[in-house]
C-alpha angles and dihedrals in degrees: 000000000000107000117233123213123272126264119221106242106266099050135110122249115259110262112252116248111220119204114214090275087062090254117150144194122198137140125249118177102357104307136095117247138177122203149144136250089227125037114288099272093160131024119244135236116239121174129232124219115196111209098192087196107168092332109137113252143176091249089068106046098190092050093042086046082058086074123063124254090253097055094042084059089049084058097055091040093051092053087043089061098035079062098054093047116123106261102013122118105197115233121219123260117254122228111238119307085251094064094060122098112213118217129202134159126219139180079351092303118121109233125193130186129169131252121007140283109249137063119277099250081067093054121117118240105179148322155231133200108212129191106210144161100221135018087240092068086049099055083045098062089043085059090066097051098108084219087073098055098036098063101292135089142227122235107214108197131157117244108245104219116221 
């Protein structure tokens, strides 16, 4: 379970938030759950952000060359079988945050600037979409994204369906 932060004694438990599905995620003492109002009948989709932070990839020879070639096998492998994993669809891998184009409007004029707004421990490398019956399945899975060990981290977030 993903530990919340701690209230200071006094203060009212944070509301829950429901989905459509009557999911919802709140905090009791002082960890995050998510549950249901009836018993769990469907999994849930939850998205998973990579954020690739100082973790060694292809794209950046010198700092992929810093991991053995054994290790660099263990990465492919591991993304190979988080891919294969029962109720994951796999995401698609983004080019460098320099390459992006960011797009705002204002007062009605389209505005484009390159590149985003936000270091580039924050980027976004990639993502998953996984169907799972607890959030503890989920953070789980995210465990395994070599990302997450490597210097990066994994964003785990239910889908909001629309």
């Amino acid at each position: 379970m993903i530990q919340a932060p701690r209230r200071e004694s006094g203060q009212a438990p944070h509301p829950p938030a429901a989905d459509r599905t009557g999911r919802s995620i709140r905090v009791a003492r002082g960890r995050t759950a998510i549950s249901s109002s009836a018993e769990r009948a469907a999994p849930f989709r939850l998205g998973l952000l990579i954020h690739q932070g100082d973790s060694p990839t292809p794209r950046s020879p010198e700092a992929w060359a810093t991991l053995s070639e054994d290790e660099q096998k263990a990465v492919y492998a591991d993304y190979q079988a988080i891919n294969q994993t029962p109720g994951v669809t796999p995401g698609l891998g983004l080019d460098a945050p320099e390459t992006a184009t960011t797009v705002r409007v204002q007062d009605g004029k389209t505005l484009t600037t390159d590149g985003p707004f936000v270091e580039i421990k924050e980027a976004i490398g990639g993502y998953l979409v996984y169907e799972a019956d607890d959030l503890d399945a989920a953070i789980e899975l995210a465990s395994r994204i070599p990302a997450a060990r490597l210097g990066g981290g994994v964003e785990v977030r239910p889908i909001v369906e629309w």
